[in-house]
LUMLUMVO-297325 format. One record per atom (N, C-alpha, C): residue number from 1; residue in one letter; x, y, z. Coordinates in Angstrom, 2 decimals, m for minus. Example, Ala and Ser with C-alpha at 12.3 -4.5 7.8 and 13.67 -1.06 7.14 Angstrom:
BEGIN
  nr rest      c1      c2      c3
   1    a   13.19   m5.69    7.80
   1    a   12.30   m4.50    7.80
   1    a   13.20   m3.30    7.80
   2    s   12.85   m2.25    7.08
   2    s   13.67   m1.06    7.14
   2    s   12.90    0.03    7.87
***
This chain:
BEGIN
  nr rest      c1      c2      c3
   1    x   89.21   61.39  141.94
   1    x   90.23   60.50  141.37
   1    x   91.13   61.29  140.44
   2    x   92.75   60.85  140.40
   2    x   93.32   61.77  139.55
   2    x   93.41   60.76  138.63
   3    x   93.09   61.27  137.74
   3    x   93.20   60.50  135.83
   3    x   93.03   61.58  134.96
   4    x   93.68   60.67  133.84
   4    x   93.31   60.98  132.54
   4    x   91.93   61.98  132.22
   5    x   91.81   62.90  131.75
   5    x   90.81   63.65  131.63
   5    x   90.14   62.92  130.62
   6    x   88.70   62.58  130.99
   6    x   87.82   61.97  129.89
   6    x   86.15   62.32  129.49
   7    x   85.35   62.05  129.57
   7    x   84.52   62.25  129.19
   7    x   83.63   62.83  130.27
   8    x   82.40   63.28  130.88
   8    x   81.70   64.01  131.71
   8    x   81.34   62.69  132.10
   9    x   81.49   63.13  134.07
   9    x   80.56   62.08  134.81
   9    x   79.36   62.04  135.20
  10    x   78.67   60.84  135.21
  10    x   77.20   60.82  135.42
  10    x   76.95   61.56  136.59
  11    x   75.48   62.09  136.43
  11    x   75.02   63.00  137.27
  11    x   74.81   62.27  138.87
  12    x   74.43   61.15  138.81
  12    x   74.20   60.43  139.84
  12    x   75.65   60.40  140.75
  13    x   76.94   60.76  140.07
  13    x   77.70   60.54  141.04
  13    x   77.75   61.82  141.94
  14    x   77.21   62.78  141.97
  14    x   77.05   64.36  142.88
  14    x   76.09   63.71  144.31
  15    x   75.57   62.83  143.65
  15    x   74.23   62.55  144.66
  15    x   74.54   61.09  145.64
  16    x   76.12   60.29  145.06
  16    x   76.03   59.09  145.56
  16    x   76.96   58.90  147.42
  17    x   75.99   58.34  147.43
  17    x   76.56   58.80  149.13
  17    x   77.66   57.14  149.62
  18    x   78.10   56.47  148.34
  18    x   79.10   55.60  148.72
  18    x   80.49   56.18  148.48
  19    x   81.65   55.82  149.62
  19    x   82.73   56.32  149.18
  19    x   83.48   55.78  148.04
  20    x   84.75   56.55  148.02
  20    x   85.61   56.26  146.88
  20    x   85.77   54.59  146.96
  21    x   86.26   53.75  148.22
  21    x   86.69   52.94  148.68
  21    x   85.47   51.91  148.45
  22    x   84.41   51.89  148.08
  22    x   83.66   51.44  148.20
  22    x   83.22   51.10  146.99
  23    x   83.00   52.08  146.08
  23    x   83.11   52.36  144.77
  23    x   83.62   51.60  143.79
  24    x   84.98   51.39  144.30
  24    x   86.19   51.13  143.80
  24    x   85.87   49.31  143.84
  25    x   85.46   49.15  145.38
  25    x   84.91   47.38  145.58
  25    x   83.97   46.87  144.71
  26    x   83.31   47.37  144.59
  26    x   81.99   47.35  143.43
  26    x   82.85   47.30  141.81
  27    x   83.90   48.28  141.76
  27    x   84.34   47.74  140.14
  27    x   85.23   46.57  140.54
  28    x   85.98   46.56  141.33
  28    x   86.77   44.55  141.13
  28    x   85.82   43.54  141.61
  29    x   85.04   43.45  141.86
  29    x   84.22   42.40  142.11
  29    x   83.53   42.40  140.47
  30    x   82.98   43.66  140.08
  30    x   82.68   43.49  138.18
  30    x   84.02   42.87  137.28
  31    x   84.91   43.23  137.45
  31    x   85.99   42.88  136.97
  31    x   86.20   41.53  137.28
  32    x   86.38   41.46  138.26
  32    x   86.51   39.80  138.74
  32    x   85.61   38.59  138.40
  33    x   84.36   39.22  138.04
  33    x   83.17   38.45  137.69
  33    x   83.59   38.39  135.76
  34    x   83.75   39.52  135.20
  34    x   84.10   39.00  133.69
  34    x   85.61   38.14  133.45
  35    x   86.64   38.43  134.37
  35    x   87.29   37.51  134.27
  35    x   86.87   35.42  134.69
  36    x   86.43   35.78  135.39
  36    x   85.70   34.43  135.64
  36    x   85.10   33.74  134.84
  37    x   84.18   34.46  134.02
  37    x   83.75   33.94  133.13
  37    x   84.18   33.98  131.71
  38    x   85.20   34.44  131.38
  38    x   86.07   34.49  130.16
  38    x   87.25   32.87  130.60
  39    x   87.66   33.32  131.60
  39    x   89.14   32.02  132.13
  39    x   88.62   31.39  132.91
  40    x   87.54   30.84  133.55
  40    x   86.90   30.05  134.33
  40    x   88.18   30.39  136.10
  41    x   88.53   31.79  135.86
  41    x   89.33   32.17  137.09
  41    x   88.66   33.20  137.35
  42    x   89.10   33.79  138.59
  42    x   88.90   35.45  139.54
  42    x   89.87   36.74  139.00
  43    x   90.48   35.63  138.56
  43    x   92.13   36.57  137.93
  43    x   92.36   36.27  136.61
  44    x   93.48   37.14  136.14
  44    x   94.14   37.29  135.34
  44    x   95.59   37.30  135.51
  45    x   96.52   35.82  134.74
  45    x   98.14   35.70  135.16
  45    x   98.61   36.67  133.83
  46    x   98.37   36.95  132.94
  46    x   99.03   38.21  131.92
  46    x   98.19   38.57  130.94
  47    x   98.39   39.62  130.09
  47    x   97.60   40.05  129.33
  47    x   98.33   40.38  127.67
  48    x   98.28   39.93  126.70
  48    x   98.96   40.18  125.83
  48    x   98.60   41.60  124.87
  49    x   99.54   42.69  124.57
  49    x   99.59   44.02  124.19
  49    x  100.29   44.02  123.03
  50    x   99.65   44.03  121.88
  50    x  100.07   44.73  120.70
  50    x  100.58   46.15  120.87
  51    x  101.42   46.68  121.22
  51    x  102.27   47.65  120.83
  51    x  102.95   48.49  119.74
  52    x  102.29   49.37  119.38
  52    x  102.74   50.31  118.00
  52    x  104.07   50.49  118.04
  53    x  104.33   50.66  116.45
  53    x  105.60   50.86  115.97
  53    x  106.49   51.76  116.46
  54    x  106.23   52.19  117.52
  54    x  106.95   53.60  118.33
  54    x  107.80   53.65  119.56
  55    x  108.55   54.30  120.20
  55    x  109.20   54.07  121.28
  55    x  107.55   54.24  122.47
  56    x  108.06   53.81  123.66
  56    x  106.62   53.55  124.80
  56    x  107.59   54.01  125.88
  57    x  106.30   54.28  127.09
  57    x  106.73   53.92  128.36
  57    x  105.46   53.58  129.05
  58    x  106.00   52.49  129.67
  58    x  104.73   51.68  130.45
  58    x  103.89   53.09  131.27
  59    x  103.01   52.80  132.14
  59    x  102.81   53.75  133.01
  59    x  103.35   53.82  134.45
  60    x  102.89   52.34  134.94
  60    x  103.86   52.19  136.23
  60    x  105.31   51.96  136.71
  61    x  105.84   51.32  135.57
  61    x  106.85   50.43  135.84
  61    x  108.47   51.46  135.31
  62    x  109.86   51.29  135.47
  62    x  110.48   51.89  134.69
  62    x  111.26   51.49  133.35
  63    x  110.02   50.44  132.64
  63    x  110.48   49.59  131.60
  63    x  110.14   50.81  130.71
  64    x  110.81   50.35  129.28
  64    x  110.40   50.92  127.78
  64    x  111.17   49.77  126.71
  65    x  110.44   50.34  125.85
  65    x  110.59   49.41  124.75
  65    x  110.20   49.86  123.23
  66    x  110.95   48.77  122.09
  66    x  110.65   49.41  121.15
  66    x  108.76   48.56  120.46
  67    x  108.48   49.43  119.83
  67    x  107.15   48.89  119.30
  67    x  107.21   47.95  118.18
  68    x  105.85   47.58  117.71
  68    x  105.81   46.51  116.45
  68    x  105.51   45.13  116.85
  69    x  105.56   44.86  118.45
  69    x  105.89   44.28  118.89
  69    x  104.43   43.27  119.71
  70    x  104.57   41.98  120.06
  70    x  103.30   41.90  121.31
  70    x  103.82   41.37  122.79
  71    x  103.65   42.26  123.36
  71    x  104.27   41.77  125.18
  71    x  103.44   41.10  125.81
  72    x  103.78   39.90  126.46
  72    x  102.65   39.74  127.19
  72    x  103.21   40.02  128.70
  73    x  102.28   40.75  129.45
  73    x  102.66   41.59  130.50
  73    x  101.93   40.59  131.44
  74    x  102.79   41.02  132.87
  74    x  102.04   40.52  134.11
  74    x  100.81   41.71  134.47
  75    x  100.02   40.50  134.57
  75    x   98.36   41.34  135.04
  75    x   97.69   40.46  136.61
  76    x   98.89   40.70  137.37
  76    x   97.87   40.59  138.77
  76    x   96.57   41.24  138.87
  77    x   95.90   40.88  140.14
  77    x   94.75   41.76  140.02
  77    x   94.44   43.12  140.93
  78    x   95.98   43.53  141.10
  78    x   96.28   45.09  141.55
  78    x   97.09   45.99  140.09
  79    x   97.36   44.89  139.08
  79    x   97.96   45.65  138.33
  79    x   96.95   45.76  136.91
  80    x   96.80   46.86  136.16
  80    x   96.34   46.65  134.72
  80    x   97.61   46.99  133.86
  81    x   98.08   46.27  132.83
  81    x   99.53   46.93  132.11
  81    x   98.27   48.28  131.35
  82    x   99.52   48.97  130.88
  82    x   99.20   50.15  130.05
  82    x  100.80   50.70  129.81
  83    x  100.80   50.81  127.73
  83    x  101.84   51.02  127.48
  83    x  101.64   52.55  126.85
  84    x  101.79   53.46  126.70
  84    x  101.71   55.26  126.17
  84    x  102.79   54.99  125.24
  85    x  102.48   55.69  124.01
  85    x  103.07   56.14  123.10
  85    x  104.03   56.85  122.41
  86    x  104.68   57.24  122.74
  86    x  105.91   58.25  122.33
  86    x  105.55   59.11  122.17
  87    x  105.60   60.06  122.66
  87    x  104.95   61.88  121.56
  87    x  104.29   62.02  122.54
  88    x  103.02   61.12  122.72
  88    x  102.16   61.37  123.87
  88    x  101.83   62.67  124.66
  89    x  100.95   63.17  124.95
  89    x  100.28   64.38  125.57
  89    x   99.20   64.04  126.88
  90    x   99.43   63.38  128.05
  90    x   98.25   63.14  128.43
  90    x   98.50   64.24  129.92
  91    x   96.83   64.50  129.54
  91    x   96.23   65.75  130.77
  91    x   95.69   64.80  132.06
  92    x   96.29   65.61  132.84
  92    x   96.07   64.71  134.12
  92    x   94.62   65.79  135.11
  93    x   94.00   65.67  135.34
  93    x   93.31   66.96  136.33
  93    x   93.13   66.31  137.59
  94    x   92.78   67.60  138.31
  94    x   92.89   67.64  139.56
  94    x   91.94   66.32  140.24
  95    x   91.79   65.87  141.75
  95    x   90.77   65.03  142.39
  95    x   89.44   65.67  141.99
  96    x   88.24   64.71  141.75
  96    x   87.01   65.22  141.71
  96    x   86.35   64.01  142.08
  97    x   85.16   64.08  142.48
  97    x   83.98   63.07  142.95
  97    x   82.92   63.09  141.72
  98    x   82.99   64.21  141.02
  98    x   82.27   64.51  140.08
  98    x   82.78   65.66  139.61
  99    x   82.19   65.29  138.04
  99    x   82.34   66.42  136.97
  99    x   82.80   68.12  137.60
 100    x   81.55   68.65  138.03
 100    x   81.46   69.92  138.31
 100    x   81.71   70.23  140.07
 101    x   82.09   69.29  140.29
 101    x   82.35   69.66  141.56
 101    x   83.66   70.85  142.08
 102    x   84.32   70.89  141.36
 102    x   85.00   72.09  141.46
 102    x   86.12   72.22  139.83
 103    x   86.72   73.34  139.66
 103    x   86.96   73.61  138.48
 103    x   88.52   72.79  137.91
 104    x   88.68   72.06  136.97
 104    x   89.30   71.37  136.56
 104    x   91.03   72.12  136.56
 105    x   91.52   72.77  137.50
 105    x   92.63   73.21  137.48
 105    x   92.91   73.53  138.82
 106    x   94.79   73.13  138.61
 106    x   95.50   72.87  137.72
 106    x   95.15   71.64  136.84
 107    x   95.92   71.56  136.00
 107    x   96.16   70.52  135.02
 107    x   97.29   70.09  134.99
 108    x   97.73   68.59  134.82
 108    x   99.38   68.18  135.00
 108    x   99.53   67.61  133.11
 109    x  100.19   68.51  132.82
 109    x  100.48   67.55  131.34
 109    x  101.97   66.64  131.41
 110    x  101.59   65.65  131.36
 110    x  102.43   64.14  131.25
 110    x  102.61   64.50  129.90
 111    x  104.23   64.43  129.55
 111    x  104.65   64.60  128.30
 111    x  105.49   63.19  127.65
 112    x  105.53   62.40  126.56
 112    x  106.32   61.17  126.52
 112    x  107.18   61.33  125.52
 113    x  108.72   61.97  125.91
 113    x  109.38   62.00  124.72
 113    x  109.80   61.06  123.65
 114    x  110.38   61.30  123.01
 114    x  111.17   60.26  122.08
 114    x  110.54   60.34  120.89
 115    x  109.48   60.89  120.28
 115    x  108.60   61.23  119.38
 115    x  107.97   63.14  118.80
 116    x  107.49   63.49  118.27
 116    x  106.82   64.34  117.84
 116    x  105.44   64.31  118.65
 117    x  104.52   65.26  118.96
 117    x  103.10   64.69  119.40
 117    x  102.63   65.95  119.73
 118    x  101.42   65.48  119.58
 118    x   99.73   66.96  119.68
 118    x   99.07   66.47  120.17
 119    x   98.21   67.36  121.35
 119    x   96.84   67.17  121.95
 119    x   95.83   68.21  121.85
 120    x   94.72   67.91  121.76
 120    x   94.16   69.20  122.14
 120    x   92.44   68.97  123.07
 121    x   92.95   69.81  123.73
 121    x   91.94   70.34  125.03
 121    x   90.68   70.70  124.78
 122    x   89.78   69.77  124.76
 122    x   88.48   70.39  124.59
 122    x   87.35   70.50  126.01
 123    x   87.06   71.87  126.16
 123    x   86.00   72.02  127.47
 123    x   84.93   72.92  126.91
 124    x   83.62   72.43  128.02
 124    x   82.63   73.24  127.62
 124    x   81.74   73.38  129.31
 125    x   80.59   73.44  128.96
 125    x   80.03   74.00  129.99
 125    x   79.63   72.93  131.16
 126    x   79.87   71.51  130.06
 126    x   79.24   70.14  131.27
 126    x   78.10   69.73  131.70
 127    x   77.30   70.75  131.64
 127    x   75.85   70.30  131.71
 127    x   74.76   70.42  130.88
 128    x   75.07   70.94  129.33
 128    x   73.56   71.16  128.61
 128    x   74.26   70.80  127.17
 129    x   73.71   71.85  126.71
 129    x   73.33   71.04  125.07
 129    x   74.13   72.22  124.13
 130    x   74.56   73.37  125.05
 130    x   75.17   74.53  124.01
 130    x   76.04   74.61  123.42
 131    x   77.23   73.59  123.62
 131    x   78.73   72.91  122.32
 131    x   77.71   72.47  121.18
 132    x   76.48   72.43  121.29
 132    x   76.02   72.71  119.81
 132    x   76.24   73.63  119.37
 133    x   75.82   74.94  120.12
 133    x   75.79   76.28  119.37
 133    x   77.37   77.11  118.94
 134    x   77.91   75.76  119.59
 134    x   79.28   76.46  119.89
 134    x   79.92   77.35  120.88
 135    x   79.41   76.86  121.67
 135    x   79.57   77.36  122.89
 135    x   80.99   76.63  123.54
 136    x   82.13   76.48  123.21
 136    x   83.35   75.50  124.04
 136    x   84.17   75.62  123.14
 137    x   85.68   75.74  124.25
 137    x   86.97   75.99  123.72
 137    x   88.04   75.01  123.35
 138    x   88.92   75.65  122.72
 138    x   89.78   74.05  122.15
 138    x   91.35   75.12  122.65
 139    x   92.22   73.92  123.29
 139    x   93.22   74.56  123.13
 139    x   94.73   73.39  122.64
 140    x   95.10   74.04  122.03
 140    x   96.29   72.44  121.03
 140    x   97.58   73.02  121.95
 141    x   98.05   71.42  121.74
 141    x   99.31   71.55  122.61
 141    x  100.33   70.28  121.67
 142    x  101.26   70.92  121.00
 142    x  102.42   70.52  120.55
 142    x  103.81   70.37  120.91
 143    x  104.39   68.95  120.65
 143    x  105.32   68.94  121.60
 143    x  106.21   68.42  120.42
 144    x  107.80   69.24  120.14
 144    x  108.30   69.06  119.38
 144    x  109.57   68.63  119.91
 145    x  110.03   67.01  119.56
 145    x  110.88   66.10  120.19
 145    x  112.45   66.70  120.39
 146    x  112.50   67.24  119.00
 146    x  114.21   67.90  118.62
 146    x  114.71   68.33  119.49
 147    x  113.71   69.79  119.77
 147    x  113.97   71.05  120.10
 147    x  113.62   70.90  121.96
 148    x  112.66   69.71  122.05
 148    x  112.61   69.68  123.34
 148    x  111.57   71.10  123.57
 149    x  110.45   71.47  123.45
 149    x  109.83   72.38  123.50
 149    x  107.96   71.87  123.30
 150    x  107.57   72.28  124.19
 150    x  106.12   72.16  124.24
 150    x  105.55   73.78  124.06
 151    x  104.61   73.74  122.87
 151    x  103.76   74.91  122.85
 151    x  102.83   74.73  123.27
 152    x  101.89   75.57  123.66
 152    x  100.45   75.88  124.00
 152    x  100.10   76.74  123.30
 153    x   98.91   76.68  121.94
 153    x   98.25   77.42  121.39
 153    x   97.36   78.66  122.11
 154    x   97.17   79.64  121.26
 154    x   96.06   80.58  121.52
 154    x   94.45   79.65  121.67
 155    x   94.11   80.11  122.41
 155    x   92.74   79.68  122.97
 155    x   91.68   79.89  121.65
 156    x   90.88   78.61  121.30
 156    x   89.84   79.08  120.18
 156    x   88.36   78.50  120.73
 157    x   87.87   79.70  121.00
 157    x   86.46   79.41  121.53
 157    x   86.16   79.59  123.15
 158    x   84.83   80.19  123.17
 158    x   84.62   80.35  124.74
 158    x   83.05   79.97  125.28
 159    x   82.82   79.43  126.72
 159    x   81.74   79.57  126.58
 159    x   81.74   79.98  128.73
 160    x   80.07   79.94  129.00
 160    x   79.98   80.37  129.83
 160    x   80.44   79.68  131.31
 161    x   81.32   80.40  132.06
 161    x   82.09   79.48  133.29
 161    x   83.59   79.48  133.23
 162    x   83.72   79.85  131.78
 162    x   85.00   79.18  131.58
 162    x   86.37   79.78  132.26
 163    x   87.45   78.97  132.53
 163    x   88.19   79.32  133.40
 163    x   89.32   80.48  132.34
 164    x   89.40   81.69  132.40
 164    x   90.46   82.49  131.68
 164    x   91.81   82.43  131.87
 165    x   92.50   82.22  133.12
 165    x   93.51   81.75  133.68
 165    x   93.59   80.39  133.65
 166    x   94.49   79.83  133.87
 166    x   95.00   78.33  133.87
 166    x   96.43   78.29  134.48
 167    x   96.78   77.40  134.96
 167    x   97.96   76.75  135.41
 167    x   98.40   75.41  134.91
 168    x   99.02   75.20  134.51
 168    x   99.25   73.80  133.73
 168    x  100.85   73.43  134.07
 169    x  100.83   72.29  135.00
 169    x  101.96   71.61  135.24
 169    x  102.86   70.62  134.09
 170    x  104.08   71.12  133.35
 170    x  104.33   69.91  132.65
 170    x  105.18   69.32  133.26
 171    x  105.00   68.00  132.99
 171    x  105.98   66.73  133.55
 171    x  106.66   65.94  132.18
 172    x  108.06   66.13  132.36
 172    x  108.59   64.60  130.95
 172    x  108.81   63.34  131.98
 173    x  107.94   62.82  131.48
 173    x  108.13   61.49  132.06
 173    x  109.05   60.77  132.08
 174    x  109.60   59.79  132.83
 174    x  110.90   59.25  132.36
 174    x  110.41   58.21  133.94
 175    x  111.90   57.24  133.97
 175    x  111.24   56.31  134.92
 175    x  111.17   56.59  136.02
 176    x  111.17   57.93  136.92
 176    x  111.09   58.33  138.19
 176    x  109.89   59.46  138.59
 177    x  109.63   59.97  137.37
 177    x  108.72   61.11  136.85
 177    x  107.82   60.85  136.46
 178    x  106.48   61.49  136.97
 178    x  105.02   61.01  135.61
 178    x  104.57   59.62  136.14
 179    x  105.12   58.86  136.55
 179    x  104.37   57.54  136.63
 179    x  103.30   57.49  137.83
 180    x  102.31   56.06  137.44
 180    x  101.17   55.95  138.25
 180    x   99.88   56.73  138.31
 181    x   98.86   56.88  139.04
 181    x   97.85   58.36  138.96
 181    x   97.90   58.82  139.86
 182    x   99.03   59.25  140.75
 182    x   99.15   59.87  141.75
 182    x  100.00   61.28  141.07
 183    x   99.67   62.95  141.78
 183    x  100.09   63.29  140.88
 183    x  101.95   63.51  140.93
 184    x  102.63   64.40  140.28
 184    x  104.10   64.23  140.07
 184    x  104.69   65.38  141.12
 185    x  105.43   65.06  141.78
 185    x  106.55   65.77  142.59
 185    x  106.64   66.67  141.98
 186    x  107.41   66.48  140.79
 186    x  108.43   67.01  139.61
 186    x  108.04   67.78  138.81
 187    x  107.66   69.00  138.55
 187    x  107.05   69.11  137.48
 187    x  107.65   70.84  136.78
 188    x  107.04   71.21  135.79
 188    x  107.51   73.00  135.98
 188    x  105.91   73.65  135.79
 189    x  105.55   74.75  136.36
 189    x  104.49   75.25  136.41
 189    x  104.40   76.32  134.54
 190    x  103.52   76.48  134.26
 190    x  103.21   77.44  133.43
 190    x  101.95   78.14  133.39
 191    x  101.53   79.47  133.25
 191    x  100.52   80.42  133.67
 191    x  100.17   80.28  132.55
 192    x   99.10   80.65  132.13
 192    x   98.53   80.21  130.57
 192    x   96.87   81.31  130.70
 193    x   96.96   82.23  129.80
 193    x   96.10   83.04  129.69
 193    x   95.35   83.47  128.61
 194    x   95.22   82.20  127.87
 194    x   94.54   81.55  126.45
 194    x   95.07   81.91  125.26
 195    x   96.86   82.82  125.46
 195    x   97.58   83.28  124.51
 195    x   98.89   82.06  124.39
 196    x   99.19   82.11  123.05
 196    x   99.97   81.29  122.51
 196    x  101.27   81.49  123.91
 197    x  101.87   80.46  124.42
 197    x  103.04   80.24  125.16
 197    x  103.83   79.26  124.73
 198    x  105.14   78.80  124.82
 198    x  106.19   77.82  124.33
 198    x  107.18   77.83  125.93
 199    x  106.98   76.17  126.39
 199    x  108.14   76.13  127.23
 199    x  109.41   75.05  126.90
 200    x  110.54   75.35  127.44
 200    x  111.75   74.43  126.63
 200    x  111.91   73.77  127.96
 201    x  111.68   72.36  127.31
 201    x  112.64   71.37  128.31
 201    x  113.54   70.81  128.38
 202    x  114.70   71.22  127.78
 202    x  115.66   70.72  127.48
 202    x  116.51   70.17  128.29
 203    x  116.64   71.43  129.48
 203    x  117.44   71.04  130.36
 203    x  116.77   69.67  131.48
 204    x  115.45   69.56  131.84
 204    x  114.84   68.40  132.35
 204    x  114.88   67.10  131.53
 205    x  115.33   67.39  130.10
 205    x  115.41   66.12  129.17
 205    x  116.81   65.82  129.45
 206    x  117.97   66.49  129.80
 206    x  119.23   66.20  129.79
 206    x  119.08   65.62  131.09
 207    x  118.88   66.22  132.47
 207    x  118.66   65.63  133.41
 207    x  117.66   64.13  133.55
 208    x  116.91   63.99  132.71
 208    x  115.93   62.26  132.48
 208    x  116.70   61.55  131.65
 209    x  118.00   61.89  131.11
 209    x  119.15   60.69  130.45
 209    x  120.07   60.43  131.31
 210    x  120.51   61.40  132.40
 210    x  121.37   60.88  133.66
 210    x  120.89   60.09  134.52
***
């Protein structure tokens, strides 16, 4: 699945012999069952979203808006709303069935202008207990609105497996770009070799106002 990079997947999914498609039936039928019993329905007709004080962009749609605000969004039951933040940094990685099934790169960084914003990258080995000992790397990624420029920090920390090279796709999102979890057409590549790099997007920001 391509998403949001999040937390390590259970071990049982290396071993589960149902498909994606199948998988997937099993969470809306859960879903469908807590809606039922919250609205005495199967569904959900909207969902109301407190929205921070900040400029947004939905994920699917090519709406935006200002924050402070509460929307209540259409929530069929093919759609979930989700509004991102301005500044925003989100890491997209590659398809996986599981965690370790093959190595988490490339990476697509979804960038959300209109704001200031930082992320930072934390990986480790995925299967044991040694990010105790300190064993896992962090890498920060700053994106400065003005100047239209995303840095990538120097790499701090290493442990065993770890990938030394990287490729990291950035995308500025805008309403044709970045959207959905499928990944982006659009993007610019950057080689990343755990040393500080800076790329300017200026000219893709002038081109996402036309």
């Amino acid at each position: 699945m391509h998403c949001p990079i999040g937390p390590q997947c259970s071990g049982w999914a290396q071993t589960d012999s149902r498909t994606a498609d199948e998988i997937e039936q099993v969470m809306w039928k859960f879903i469908q069952a807590v809606y039922k019993y919250y609205n005495d329905t199967d569904h959900v007709v909207s969902i109301d979203i407190v929205n921070e004080d900040v400029q947004g962009e939905p994920w699917k749609t090519d709406e935006s808006g200002t924050g402070g605000q509460t929307i209540t969004a259409p929530a069929p039951i093919d759609i979930m709303p989700l509004y991102v933040k301005a500044g925003s940094i989100i890491p997209m990685g590659p398809y996986l069935q599981y965690a370790t099934e093959k190595p988490a790169d490339p990476i697509e960084l979804r960038i959300y202008p209109d704001a200031d914003g930082k992320f930072e990258l934390y990986e480790d080995e995925n299967d044991d207990y040694n990010y105790e000992k300190g064993k896992y790397a962090l890498i920060l990624f700053i994106w400065n609105d003005k100047s239209k420029t995303l840095t990538i920090g120097d790499r701090r920390g290493e442990f065993n497996g770890m990938l030394k090279h990287r490729t990291f796709h950035t995308v500025l999102v805008n309403q044709t770009t970045g959207t959905g979890v499928g990944i982006s057409k659009s993007s610019t590549p950057v080689q990343y070799n755990g040393k500080r790099v800076s790329v300017s997007m200026k000219q893709l920001f002038k081109e996402r106002r036309l």
